[in-house]
C-alpha positions as protocol buffer text, in pm:
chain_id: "A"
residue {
  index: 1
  type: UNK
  ca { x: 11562 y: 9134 z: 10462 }
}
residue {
  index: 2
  type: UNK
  ca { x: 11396 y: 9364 z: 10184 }
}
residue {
  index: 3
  type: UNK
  ca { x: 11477 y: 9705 z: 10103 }
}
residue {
  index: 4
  type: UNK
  ca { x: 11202 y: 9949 z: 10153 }
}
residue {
  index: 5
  type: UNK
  ca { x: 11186 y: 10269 z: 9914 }
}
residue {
  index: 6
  type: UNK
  ca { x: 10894 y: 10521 z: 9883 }
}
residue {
  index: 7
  type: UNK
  ca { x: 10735 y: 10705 z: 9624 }
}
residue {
  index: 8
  type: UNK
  ca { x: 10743 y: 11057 z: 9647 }
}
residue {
  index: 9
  type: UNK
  ca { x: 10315 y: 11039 z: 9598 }
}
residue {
  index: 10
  type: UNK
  ca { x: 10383 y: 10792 z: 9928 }
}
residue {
  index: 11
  type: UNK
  ca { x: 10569 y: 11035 z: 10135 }
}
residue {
  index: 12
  type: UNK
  ca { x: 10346 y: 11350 z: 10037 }
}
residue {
  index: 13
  type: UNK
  ca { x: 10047 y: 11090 z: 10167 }
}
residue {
  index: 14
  type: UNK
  ca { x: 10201 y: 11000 z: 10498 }
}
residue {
  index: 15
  type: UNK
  ca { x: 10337 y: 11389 z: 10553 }
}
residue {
  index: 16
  type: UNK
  ca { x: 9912 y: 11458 z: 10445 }
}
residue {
  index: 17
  type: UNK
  ca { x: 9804 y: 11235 z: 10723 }
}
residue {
  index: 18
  type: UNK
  ca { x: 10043 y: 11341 z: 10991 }
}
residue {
  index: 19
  type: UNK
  ca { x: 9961 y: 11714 z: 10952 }
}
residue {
  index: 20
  type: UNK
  ca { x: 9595 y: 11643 z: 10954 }
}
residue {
  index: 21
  type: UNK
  ca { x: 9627 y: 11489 z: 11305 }
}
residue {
  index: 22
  type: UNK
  ca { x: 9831 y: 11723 z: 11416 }
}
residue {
  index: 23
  type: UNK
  ca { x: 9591 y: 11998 z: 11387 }
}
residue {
  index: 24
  type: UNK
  ca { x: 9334 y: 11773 z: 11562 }
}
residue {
  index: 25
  type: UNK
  ca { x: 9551 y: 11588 z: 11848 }
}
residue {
  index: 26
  type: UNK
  ca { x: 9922 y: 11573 z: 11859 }
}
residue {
  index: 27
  type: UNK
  ca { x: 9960 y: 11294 z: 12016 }
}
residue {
  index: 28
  type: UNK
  ca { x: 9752 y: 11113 z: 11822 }
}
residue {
  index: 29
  type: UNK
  ca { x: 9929 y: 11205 z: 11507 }
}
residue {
  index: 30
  type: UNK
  ca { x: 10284 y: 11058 z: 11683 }
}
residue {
  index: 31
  type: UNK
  ca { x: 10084 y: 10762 z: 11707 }
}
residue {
  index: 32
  type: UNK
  ca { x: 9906 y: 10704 z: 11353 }
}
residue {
  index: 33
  type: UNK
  ca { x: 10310 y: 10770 z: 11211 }
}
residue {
  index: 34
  type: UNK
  ca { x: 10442 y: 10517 z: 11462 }
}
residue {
  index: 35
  type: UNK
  ca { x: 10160 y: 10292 z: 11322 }
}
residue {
  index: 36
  type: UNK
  ca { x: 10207 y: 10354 z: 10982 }
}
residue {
  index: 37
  type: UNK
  ca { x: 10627 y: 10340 z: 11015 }
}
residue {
  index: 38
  type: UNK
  ca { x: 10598 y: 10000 z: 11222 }
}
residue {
  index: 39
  type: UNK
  ca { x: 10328 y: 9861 z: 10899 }
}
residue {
  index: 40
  type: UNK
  ca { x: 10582 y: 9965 z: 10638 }
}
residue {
  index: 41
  type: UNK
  ca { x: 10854 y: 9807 z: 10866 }
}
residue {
  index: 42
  type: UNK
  ca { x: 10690 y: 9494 z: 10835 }
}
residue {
  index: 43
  type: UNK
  ca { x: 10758 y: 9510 z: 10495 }
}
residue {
  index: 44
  type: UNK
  ca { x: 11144 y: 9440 z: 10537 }
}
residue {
  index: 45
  type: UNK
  ca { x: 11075 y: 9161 z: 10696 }
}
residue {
  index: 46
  type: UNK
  ca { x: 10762 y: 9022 z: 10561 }
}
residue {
  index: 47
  type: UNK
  ca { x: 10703 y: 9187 z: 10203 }
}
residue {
  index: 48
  type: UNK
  ca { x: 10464 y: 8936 z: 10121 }
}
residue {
  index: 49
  type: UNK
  ca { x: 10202 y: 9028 z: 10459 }
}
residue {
  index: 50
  type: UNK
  ca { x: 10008 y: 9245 z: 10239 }
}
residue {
  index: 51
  type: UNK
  ca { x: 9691 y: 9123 z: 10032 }
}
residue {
  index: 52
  type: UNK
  ca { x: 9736 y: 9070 z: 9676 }
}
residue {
  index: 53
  type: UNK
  ca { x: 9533 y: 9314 z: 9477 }
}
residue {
  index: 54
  type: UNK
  ca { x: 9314 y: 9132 z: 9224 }
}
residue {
  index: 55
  type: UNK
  ca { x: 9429 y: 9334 z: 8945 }
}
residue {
  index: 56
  type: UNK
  ca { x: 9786 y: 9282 z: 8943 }
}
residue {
  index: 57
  type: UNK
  ca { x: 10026 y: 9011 z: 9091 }
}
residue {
  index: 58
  type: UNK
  ca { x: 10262 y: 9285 z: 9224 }
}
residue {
  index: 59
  type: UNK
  ca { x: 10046 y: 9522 z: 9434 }
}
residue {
  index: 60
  type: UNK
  ca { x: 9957 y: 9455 z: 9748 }
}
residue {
  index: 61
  type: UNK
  ca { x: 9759 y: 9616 z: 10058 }
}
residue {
  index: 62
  type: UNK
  ca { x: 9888 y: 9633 z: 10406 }
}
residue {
  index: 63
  type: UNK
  ca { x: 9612 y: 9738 z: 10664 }
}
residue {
  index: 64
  type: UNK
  ca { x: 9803 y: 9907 z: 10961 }
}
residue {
  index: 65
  type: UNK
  ca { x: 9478 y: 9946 z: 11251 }
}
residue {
  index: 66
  type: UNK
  ca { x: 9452 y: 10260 z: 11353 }
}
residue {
  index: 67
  type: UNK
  ca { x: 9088 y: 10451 z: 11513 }
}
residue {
  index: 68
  type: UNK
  ca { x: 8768 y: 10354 z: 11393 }
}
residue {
  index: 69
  type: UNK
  ca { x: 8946 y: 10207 z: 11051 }
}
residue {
  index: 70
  type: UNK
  ca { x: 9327 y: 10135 z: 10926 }
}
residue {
  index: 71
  type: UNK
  ca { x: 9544 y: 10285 z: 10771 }
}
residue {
  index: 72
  type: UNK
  ca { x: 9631 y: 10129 z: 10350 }
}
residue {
  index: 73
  type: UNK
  ca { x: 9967 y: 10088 z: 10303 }
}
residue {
  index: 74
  type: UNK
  ca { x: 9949 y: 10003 z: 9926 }
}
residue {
  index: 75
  type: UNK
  ca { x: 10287 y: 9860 z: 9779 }
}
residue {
  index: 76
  type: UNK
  ca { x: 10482 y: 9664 z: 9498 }
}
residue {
  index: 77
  type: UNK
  ca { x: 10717 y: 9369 z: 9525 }
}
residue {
  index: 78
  type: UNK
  ca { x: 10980 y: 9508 z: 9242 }
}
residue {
  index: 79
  type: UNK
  ca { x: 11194 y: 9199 z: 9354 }
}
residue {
  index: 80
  type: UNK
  ca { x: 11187 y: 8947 z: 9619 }
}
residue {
  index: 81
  type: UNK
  ca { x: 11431 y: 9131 z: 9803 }
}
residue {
  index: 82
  type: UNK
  ca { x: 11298 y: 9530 z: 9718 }
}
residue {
  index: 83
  type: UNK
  ca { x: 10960 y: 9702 z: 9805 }
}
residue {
  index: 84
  type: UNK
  ca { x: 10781 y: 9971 z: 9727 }
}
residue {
  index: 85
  type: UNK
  ca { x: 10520 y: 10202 z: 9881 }
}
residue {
  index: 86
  type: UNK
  ca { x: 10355 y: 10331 z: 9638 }
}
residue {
  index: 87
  type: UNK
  ca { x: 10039 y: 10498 z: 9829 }
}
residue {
  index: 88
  type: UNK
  ca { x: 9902 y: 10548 z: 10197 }
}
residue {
  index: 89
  type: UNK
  ca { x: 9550 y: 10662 z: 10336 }
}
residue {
  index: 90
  type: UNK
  ca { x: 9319 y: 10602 z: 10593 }
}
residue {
  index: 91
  type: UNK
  ca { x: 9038 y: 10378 z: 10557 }
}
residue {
  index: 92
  type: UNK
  ca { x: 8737 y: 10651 z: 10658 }
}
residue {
  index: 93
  type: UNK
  ca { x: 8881 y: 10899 z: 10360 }
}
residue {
  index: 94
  type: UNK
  ca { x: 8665 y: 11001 z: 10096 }
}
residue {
  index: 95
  type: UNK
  ca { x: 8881 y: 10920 z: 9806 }
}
């Protein structure tokens, strides 16, 4: 099982996200976090379920569904046995 460990850019995205629901719907806020906890939870198991990114052999992109899109859980393999999330948006943003 892999050791999960966020960036603080990672955390400040998924607090981001949660606070924008919350404003809009509460409970759908619970329920985009649940989402996005259960994707990155995956990870322990399963670090390799993300995409590759074609840029780099480490990254990878976990799509979490969530709405009318998904949520990107980007990441890095730093070992076989450690991950990192490295960034996390919805797919709708305007980044």
């Amino acid at each position: 099982m892999a050791r999960v460990n966020w960036l603080p850019e990672a955390i400040l995205d998924f607090e981001h996200l949660y606070y924008f629901l919350l404003d809009k719907d509460a409970d759908a806020a619970k329920k985009a976090a649940s989402n996005i906890i259960h994707g990155v939870g995956l990870l322990e198991v399963t670090p390799h379920i993300g995409r590759p990114m074609q840029d780099d052999g480490n990254r990878r992109e976990l799509f979490v569904a969530f709405g009318a899109g998904a949520y990107v859980i980007r990441y890095t393999l730093q070992s076989e046995d450690v991950v990192i999330v490295l960034r996390i948006w919805h797919s709708r943003e305007n980044r």
